[in-house]
Structures are given as C-alpha cells and as structure tokens.
Jmol script that loads the backbone (N, CA, C; Angstrom):
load data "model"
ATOM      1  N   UNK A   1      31.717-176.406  -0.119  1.00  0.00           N
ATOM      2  CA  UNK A   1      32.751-177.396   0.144  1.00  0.00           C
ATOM      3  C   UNK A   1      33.808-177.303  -0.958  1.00  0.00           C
ATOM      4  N   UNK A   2      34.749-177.489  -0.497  1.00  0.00           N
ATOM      5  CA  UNK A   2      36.177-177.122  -1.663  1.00  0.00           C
ATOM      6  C   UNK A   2      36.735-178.728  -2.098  1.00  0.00           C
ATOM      7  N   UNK A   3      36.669-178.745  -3.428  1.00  0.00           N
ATOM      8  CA  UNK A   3      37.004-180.314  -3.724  1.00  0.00           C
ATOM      9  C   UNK A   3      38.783-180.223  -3.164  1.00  0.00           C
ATOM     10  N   UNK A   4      38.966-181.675  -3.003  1.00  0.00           N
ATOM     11  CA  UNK A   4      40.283-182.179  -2.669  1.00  0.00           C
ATOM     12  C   UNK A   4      41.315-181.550  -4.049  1.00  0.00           C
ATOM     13  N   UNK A   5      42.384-181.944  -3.178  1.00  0.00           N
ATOM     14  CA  UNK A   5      42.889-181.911  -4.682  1.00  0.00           C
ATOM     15  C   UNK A   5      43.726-183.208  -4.679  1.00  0.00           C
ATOM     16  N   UNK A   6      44.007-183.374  -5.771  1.00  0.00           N
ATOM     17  CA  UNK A   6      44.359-185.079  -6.404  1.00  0.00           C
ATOM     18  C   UNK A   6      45.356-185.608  -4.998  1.00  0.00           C
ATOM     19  N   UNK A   7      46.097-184.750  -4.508  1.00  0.00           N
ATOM     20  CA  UNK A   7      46.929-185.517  -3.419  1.00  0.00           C
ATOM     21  C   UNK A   7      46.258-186.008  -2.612  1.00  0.00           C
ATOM     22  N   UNK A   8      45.240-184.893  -2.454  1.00  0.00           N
ATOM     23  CA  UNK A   8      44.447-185.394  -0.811  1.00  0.00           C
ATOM     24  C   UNK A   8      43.256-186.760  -1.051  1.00  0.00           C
ATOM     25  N   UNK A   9      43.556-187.262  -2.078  1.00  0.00           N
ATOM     26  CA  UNK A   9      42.818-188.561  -2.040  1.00  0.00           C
ATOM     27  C   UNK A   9      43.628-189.682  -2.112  1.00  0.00           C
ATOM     28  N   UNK A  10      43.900-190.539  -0.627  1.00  0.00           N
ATOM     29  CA  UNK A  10      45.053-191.210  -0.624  1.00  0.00           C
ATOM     30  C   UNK A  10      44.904-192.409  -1.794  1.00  0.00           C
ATOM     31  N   UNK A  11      46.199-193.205  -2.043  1.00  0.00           N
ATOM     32  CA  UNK A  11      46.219-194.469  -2.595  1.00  0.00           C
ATOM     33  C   UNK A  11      45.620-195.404  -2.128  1.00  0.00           C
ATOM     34  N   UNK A  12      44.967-196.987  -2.716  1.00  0.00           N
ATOM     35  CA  UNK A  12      44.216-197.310  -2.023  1.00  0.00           C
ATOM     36  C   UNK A  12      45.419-198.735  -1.714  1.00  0.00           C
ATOM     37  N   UNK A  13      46.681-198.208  -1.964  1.00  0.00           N
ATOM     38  CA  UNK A  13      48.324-199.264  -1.080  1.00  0.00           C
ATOM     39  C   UNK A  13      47.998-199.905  -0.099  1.00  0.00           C
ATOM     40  N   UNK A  14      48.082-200.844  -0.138  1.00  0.00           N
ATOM     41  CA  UNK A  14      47.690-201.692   1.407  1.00  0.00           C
ATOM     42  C   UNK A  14      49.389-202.069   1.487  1.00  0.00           C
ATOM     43  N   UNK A  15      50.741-201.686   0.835  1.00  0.00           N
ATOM     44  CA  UNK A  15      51.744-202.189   0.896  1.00  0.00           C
ATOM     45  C   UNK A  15      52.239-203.490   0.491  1.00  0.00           C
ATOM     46  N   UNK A  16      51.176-204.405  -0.302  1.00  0.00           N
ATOM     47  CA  UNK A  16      51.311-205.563  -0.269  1.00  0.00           C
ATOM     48  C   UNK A  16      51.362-205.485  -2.473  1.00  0.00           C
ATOM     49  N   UNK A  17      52.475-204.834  -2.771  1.00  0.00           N
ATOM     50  CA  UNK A  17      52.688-204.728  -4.240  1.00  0.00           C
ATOM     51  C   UNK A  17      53.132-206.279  -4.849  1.00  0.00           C
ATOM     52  N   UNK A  18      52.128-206.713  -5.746  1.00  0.00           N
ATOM     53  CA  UNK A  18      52.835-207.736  -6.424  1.00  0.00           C
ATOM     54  C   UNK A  18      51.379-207.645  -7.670  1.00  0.00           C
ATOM     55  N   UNK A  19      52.098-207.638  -8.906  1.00  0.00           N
ATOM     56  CA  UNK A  19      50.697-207.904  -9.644  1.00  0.00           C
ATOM     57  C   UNK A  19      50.837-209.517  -9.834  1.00  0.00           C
ATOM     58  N   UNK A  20      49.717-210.080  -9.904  1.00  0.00           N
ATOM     59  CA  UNK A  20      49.614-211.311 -10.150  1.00  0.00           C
ATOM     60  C   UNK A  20      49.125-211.711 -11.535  1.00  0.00           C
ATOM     61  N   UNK A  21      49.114-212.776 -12.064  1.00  0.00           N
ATOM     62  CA  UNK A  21      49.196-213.494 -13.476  1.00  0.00           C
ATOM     63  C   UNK A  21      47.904-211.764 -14.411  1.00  0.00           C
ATOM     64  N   UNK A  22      47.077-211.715 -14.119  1.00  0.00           N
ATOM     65  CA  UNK A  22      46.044-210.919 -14.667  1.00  0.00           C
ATOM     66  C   UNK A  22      46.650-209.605 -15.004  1.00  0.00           C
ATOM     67  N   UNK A  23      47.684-208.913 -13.964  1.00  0.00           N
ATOM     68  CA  UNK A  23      48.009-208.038 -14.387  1.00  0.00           C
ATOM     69  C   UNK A  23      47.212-206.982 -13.237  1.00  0.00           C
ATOM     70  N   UNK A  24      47.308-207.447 -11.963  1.00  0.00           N
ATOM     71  CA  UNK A  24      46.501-206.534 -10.968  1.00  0.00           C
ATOM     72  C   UNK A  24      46.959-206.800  -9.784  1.00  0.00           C
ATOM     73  N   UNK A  25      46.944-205.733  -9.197  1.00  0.00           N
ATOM     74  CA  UNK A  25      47.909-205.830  -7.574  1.00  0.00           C
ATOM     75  C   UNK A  25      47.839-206.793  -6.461  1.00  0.00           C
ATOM     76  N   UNK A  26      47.702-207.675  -6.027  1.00  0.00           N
ATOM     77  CA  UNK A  26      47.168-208.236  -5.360  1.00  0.00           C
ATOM     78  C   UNK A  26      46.821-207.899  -3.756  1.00  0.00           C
ATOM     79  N   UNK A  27      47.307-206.512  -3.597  1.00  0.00           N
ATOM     80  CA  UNK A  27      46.972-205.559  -2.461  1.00  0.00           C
ATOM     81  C   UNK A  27      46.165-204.759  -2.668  1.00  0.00           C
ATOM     82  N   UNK A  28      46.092-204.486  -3.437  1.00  0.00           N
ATOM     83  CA  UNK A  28      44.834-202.863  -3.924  1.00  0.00           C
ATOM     84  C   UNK A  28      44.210-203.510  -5.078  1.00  0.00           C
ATOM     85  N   UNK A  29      44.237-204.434  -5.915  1.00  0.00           N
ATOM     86  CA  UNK A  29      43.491-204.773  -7.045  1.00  0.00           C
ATOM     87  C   UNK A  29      43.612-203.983  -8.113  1.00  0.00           C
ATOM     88  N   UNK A  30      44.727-202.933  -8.250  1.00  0.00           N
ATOM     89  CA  UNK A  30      44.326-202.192  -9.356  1.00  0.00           C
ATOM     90  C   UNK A  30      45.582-202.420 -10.435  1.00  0.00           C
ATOM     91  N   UNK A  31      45.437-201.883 -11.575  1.00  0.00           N
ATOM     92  CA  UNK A  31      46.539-202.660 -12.679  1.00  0.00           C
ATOM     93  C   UNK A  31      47.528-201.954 -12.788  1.00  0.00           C
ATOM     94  N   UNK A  32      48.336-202.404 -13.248  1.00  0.00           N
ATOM     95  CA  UNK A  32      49.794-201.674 -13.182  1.00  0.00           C
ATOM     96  C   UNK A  32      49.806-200.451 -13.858  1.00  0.00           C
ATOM     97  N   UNK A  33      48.905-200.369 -14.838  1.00  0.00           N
ATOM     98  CA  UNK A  33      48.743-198.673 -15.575  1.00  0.00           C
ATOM     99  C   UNK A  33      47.951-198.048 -14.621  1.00  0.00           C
ATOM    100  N   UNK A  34      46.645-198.185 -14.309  1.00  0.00           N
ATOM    101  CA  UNK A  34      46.477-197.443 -12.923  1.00  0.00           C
ATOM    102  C   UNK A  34      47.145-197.229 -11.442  1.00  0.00           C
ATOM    103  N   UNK A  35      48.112-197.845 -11.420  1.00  0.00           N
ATOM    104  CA  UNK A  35      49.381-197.548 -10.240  1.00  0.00           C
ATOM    105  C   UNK A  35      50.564-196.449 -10.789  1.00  0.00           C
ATOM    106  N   UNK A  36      50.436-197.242 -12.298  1.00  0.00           N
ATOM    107  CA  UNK A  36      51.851-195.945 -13.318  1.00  0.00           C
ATOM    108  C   UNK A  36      50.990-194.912 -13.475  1.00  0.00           C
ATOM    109  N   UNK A  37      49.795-194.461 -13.599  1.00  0.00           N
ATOM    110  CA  UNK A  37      49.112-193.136 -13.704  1.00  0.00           C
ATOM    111  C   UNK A  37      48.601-192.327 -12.463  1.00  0.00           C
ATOM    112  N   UNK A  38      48.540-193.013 -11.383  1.00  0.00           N
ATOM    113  CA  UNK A  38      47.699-192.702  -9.882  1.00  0.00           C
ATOM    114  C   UNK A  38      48.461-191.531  -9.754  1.00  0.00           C
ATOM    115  N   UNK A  39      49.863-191.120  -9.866  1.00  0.00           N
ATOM    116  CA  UNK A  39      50.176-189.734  -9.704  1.00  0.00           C
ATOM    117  C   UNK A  39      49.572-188.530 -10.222  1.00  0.00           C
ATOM    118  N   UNK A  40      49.302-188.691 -11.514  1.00  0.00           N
ATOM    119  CA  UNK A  40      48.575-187.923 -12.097  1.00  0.00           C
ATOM    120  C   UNK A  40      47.098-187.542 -12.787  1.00  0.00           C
ATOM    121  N   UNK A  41      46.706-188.356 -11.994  1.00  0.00           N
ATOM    122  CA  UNK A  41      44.833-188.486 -11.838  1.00  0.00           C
ATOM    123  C   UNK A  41      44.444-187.543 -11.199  1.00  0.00           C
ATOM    124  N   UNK A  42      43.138-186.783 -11.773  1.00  0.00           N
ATOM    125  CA  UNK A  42      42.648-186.006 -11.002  1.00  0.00           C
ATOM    126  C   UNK A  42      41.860-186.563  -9.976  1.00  0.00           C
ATOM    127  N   UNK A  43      41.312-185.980  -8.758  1.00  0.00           N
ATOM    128  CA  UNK A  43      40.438-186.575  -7.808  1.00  0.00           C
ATOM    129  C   UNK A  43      39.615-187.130  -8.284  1.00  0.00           C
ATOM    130  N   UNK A  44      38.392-186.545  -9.860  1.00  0.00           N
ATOM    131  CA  UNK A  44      37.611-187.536  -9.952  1.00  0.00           C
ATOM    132  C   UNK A  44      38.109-188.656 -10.298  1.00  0.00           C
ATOM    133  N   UNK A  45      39.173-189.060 -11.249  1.00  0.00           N
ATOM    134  CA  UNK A  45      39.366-190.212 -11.763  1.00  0.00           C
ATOM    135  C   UNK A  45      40.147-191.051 -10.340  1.00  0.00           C
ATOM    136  N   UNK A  46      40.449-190.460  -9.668  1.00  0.00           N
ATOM    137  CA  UNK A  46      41.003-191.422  -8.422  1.00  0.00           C
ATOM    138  C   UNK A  46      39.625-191.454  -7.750  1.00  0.00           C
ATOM    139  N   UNK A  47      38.451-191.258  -7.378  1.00  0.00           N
ATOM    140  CA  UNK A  47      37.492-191.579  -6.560  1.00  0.00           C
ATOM    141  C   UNK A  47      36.940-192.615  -7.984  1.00  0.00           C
ATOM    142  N   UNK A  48      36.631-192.392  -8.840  1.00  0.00           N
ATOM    143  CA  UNK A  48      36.130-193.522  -9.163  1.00  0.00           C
ATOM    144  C   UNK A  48      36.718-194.413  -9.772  1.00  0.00           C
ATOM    145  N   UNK A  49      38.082-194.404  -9.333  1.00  0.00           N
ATOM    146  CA  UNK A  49      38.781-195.981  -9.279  1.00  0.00           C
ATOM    147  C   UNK A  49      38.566-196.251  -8.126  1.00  0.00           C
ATOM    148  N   UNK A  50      38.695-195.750  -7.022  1.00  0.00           N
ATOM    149  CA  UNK A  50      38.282-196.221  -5.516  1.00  0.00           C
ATOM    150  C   UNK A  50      37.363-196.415  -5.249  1.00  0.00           C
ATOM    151  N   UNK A  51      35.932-195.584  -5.390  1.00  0.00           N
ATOM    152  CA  UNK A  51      34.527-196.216  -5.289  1.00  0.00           C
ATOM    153  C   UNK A  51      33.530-197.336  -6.048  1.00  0.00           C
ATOM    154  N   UNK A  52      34.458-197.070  -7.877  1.00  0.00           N
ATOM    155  CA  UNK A  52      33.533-198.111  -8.794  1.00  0.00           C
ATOM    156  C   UNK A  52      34.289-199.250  -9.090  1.00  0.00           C
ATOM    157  N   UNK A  53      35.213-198.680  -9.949  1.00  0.00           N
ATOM    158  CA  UNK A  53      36.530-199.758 -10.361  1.00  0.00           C
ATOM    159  C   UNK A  53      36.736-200.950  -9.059  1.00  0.00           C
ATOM    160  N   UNK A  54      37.252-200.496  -8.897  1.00  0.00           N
ATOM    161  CA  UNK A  54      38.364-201.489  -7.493  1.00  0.00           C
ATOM    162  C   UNK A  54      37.289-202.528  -6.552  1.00  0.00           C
ATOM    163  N   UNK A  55      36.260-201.458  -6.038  1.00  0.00           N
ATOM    164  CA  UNK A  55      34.967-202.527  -5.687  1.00  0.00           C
ATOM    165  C   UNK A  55      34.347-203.945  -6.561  1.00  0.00           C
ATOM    166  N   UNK A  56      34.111-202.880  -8.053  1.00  0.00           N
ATOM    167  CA  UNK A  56      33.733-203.934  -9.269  1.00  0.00           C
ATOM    168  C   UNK A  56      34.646-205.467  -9.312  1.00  0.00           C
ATOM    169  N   UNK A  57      36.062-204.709  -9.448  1.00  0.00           N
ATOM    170  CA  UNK A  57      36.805-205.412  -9.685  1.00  0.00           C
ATOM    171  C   UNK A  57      37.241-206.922  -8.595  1.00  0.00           C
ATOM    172  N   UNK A  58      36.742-206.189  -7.666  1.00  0.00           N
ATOM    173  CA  UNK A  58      36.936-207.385  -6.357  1.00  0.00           C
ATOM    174  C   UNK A  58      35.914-208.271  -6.167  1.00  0.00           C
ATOM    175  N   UNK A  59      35.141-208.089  -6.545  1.00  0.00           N
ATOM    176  CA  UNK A  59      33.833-208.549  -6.515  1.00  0.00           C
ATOM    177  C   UNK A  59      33.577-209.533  -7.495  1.00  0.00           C
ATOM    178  N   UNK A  60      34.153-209.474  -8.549  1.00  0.00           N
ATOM    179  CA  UNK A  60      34.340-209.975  -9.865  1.00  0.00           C
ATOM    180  C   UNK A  60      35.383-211.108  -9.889  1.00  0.00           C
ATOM    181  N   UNK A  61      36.396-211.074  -9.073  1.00  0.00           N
ATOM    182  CA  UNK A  61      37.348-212.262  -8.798  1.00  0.00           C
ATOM    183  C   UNK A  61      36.889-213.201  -7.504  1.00  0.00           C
ATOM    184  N   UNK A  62      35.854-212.548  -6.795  1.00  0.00           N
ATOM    185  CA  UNK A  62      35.540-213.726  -6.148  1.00  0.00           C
ATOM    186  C   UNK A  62      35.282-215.560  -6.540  1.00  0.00           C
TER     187      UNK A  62
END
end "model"
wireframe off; spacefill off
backbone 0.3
color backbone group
C-alpha cells in the first residue's frame, strides 16, 4: 500500500471558521496554529490530529 501524501488527507473544514474564546475552531475544533500549519504537515501529523487530537479534544469540551 503506498502512503498518501499530505494533500490526499483532506482538512477536517466543516466551513464553519470562527475560533472561539479558547483559541479553537468552532467547526473542526482545531487551533489556529494547527489550521496556520495544516498546509505543511505531513500525513502522519495530519492523521493524528484527525484521529487523536481533534477526537480528544471534543470530547474534553463536552
């Protein structure tokens, strides 16, 4: 199997950009330095903002 490469792992944008008081998107949950870096993440570091991070993180503001 041939890993992705960083493009082919989409954003996790729901279109709904606003960070709120914390400093985190309130569409995707993720922080404004991980939105200013998401271009240049490799696949692993974008899968595990999408599989660990972002889950953690939602879970955690309940």
């Amino acid at each position: 199997m041939v890993n992705p490469l960083p493009s082919e792992i989409e954003s996790p944008c729901i279109g709904i950009c606003r960070l709120d008081a914390d400093g985190y998107c309130v569409g995707c949950q993720r922080s404004g330095e991980e939105i200013a870096l998401w271009i240049g993440m490799s696949a692993a570091e974008r899968r595990h903002i999408i599989e660990d991070v972002l889950p953690q993180r939602e879970a955690a503001r309940r």
